[in-house]
N, C-alpha and C positions, 0 to 999 in steps of 0.2 A: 831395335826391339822388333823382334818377329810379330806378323800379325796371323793369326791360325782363324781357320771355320770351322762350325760343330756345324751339325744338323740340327739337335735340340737342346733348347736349355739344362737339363740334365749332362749331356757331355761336355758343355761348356761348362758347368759349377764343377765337374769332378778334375776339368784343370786345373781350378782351382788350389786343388789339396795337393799339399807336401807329403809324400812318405816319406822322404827320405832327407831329415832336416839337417843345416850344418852349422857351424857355428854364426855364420854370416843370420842364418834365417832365423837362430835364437835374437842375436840383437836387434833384427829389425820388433820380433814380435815385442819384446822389453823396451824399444822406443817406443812402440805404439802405446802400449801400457800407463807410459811415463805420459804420453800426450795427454792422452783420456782423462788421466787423474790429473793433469794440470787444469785442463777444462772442465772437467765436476770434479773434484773431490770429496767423497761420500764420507761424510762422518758419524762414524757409529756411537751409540751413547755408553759412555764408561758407564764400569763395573763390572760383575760377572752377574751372568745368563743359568741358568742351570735348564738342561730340559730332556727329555724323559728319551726323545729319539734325538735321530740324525734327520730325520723330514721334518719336525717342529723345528730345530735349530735353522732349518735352513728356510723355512717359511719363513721365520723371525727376520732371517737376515734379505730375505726377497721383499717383506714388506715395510724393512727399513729402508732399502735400495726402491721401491716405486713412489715411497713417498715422499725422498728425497728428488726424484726425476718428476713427481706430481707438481712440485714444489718450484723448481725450476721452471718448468715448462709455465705455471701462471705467473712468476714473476716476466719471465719474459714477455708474453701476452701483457702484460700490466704495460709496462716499458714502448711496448708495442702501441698501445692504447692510448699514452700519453700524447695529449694535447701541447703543442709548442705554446711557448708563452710568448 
């Protein structure tokens, strides 16, 4: 693995980015996908939504997704907290 220099953080994060993706770089990003959701899997509450835009539906689904990550994070802290018996 090559090791490269930037000058500033800015030229280093735009290595970062793919223009030019190929099939290899599709399934790494779908295994990442696959990981994250085996580590939280976020579950949304059945039924159907109705809502007037596309920014109310996606606020709905932002503030399903933080309080499921709110939720997490205190159980952990709990877990964390726990006294050995």
């Amino acid at each position: 693995m090559p090791v490269y220099k930037f000058k500033s953080h800015e030229d280093a994060e735009a290595a970062l980015w793919t223009f030019s993706p190929d099939a290899a770089y599709y399934k790494r990003v779908a295994a990442l996908w696959r990981f994250a959701n085996r580590l939280n899997p976020i579950s949304y509450p059945a039924g159907l939504f109705k809502f007037r835009s596309l920014e109310e539906a996606n606020r709905h689904r932002e503030e399903i997704e933080l309080a499921q990550a709110r939720a997490l994070r205190a159980r952990r802290r709990a877990e964390e907290n726990k006294q050995p018996d």
